[in-house]
Structures are given as C-alpha cells and as structure tokens.
C-alpha positions as CSV (number, residue, x, y, z in Angstrom):
1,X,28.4,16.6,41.4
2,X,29.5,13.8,38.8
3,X,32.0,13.1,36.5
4,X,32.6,11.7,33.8
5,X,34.6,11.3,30.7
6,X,33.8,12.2,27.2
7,X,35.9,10.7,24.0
8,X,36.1,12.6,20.7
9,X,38.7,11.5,17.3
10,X,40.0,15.0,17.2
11,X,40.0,14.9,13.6
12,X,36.1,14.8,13.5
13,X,35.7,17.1,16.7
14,X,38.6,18.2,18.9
15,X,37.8,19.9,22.3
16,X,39.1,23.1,20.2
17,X,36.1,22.8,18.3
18,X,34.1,22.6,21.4
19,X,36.1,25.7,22.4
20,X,34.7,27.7,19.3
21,X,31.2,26.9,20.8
22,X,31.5,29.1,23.4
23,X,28.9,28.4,26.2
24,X,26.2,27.9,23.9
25,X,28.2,24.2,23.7
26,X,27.2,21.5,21.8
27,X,25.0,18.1,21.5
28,X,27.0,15.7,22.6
29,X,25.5,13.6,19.3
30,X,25.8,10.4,17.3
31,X,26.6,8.0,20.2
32,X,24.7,4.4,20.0
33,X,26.1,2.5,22.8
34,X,23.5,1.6,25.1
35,X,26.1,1.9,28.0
36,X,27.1,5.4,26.9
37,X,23.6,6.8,26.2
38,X,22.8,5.4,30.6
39,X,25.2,7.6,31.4
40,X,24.6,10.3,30.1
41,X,20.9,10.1,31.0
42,X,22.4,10.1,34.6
43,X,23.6,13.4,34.1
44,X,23.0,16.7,36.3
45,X,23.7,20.1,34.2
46,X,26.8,21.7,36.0
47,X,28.5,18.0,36.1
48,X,31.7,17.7,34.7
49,X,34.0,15.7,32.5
50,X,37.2,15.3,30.8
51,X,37.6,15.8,27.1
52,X,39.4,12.7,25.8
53,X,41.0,12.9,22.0
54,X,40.6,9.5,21.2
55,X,43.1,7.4,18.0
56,X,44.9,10.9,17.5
57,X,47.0,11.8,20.8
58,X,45.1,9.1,23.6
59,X,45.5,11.9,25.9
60,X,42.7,14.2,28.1
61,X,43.3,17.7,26.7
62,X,40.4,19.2,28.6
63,X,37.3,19.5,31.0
64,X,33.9,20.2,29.9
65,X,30.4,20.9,31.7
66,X,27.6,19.3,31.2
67,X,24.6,22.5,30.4
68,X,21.8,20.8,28.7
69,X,20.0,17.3,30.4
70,X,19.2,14.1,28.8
71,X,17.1,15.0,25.6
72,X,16.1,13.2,21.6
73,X,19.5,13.4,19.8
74,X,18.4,15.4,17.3
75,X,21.1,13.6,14.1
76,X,18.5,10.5,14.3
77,X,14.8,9.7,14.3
78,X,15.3,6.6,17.0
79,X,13.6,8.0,19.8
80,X,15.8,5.2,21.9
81,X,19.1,7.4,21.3
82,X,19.6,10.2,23.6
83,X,22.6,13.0,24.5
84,X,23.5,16.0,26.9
85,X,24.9,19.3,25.6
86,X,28.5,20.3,27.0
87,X,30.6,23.1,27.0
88,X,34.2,23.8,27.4
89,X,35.2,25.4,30.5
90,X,38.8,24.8,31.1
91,X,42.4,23.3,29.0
92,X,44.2,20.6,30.7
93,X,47.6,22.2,30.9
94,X,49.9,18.9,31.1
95,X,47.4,15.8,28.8
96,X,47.7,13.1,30.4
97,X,48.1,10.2,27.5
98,X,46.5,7.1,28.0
99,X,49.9,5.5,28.6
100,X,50.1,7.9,31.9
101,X,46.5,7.1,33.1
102,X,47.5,2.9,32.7
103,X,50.9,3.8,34.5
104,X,49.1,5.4,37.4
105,X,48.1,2.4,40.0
106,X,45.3,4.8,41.6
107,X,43.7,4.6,38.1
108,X,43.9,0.9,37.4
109,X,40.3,0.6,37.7
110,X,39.3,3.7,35.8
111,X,36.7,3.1,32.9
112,X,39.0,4.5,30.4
113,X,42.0,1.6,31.6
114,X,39.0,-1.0,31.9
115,X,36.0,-0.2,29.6
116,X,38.7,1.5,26.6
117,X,35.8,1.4,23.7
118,X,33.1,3.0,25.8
119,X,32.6,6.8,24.3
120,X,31.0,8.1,27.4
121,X,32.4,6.8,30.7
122,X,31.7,8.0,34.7
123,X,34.7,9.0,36.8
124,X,35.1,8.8,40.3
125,X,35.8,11.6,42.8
126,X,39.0,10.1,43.2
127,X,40.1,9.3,39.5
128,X,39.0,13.4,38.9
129,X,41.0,14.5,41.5
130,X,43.9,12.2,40.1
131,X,44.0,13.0,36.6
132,X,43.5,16.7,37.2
133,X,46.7,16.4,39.7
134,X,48.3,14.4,36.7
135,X,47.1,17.3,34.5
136,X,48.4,20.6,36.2
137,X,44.7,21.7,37.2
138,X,42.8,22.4,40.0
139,X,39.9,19.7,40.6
140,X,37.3,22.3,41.9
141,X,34.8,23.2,39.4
C-alpha cells in the first residue's frame, strides 16, 4: 500500500463534502500540475491519503481511499490531464496544522514541509504512521 496526501481549500471542497459522497466518492478533478497528475497515475485503488484543508485551517482533518484508478478527468477535454476517485473513510480526531507537521523533526522531509504548493503529494510509511500518531488515529487501514 501507498500513501499519499491530498489538499483541498475547504471553502470550494472540504473533506465534509467528500463525507456527503459516501463511498460512491468523488473525482479527484481539476488538478494541472504535471507532478500531481504522476502521482496519482501511481496510484493502486485501496491506497490511502490524508485530506489536507489547504489556506483555511493548514491542518489534515482526514484520511481518504483511493477507489477508482488513473482515468480522463472528465472537467477538461486535454486528454494529458488525468485523476483517481477517493472516498472518505475516516476523521482525523486531533488535525494536525501545518505548523505541527514543520515542528515535528521526523517530518522535516515530508512533501507537505518541502514541496508546500504541490496539490497531490506521496507520503511515506513513516510520515503515515507519524501524522496519524500526531492525529489520535490508528495507522492501519
């Protein structure tokens, strides 16, 4: 299994939004970073990622799964731009704000301390177990 790290302004989707969805989830749509769109093309469905309100509370408020592969992202007609579907599966009982993850030395080379614009970001087996720590839940899927 992967991780990863997906980042949302809450104001235009919030992982309560996602929540809504049930586990029908969503298209993870409108992303055109080259970077972002790789990684998510290196996606396995069952993977999973934290939900990361970005501009309006910096903090990881969730954990998604990833429950559709790689396909056309269906709000453009580039056939270069490509996204996953994702679904809620758990809150993230204690955030932890961006300011946390930057105090944490185990997560000063974390994408989201390093990379801070990327929308879509991989996280390693360490940084997961980490931040869910950080967060009050249990790291198993």
């Amino acid at each position: 299994m992967n991780y990863w790290l997906f980042k949302s302004e809450p104001f235009k989707f919030s992982f309560d939004d996602l929540k809504k969805l049930g586990t029908k989830g969503t298209q993870w749509d409108g992303v055109r970073n080259y970077a972002a769109r790789n990684n998510m093309k290196a996606m396995q469905v069952g993977d999973l990622g934290f939900f990361y309100h970005s501009n309006e509370g910096l903090n990881i408020v969730g954990i998604a799964e990833v429950c559709a592969l790689a396909h056309h992202d269906t709000t453009t007609d580039d056939p270069r731009w490509e996204c996953v579907d994702i679904r809620a599966v758990r809150d993230v009982p204690n955030p932890p704000t961006l300011a946390d993850v930057k105090a944490n030395p185990k997560l000063s080379e974390m994408a989201l301390v390093r990379l801070g614009r990327l929308s879509v970001q991989p996280v390693t087996p360490a940084e997961w177990k980490e931040v869910c720590r950080m967060g009050g839940v249990d790291p198993a899927p």
